[in-house]
C-alpha positions as CSV (number, residue, x, y, z in Angstrom):
1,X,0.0,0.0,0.0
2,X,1.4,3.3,-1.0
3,X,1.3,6.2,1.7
4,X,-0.5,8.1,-0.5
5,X,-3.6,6.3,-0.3
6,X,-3.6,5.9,3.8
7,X,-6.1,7.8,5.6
8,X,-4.1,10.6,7.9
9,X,-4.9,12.5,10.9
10,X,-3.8,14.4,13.8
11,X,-4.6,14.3,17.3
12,X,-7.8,16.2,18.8
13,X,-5.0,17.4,20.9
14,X,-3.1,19.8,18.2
15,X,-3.1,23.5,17.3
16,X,-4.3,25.0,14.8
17,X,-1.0,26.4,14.4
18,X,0.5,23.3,13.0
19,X,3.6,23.8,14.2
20,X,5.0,20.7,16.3
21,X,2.6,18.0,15.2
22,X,2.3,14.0,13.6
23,X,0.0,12.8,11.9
24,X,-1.2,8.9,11.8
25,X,-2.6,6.3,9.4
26,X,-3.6,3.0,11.2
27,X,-3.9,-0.2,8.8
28,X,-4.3,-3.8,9.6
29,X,-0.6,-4.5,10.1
30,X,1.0,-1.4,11.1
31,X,0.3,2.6,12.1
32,X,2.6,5.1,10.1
33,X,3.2,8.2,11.5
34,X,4.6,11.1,9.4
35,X,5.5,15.0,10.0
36,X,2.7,16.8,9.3
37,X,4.7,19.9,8.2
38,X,6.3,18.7,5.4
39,X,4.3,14.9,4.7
40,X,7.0,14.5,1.6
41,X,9.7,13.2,4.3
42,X,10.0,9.5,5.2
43,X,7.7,8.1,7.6
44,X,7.9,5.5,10.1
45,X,6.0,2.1,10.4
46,X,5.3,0.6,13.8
47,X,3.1,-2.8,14.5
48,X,-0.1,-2.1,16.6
49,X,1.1,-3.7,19.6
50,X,4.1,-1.5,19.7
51,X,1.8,1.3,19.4
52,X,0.0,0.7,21.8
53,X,2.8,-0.1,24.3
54,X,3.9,4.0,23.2
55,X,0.7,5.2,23.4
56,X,0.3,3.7,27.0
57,X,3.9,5.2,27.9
58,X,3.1,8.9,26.6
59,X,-0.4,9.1,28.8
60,X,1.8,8.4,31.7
61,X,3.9,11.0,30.9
């Protein structure tokens, strides 16, 4: 599957600024999260569980 065709979004949690945030596209095998000021610069791939592991970790935070 090409990037292109992923469905992105940001968190309910950014500005409207747009200044410091990610954006995520969740498939069945893996979430890709990409720079949302410049979406032409590689991207990284994680698997769901490893997400969820970070996600878990940052709400601690």
């Amino acid at each position: 599957m090409s990037t292109t065709e992923l469905t992105w979004f940001k968190s309910s949690y950014s500005g409207t600024q747009g200044d410091s945030c990610v954006e995520v596209a969740i498939t069945e095998q893996a979430v890709f999260v990409r720079d949302s000021k410049d979406v032409t610069l590689p991207h990284i791939a994680v698997g769901s569980e490893e997400w969820s592991w970070f996600v878990g970790f940052a709400a601690e935070v």
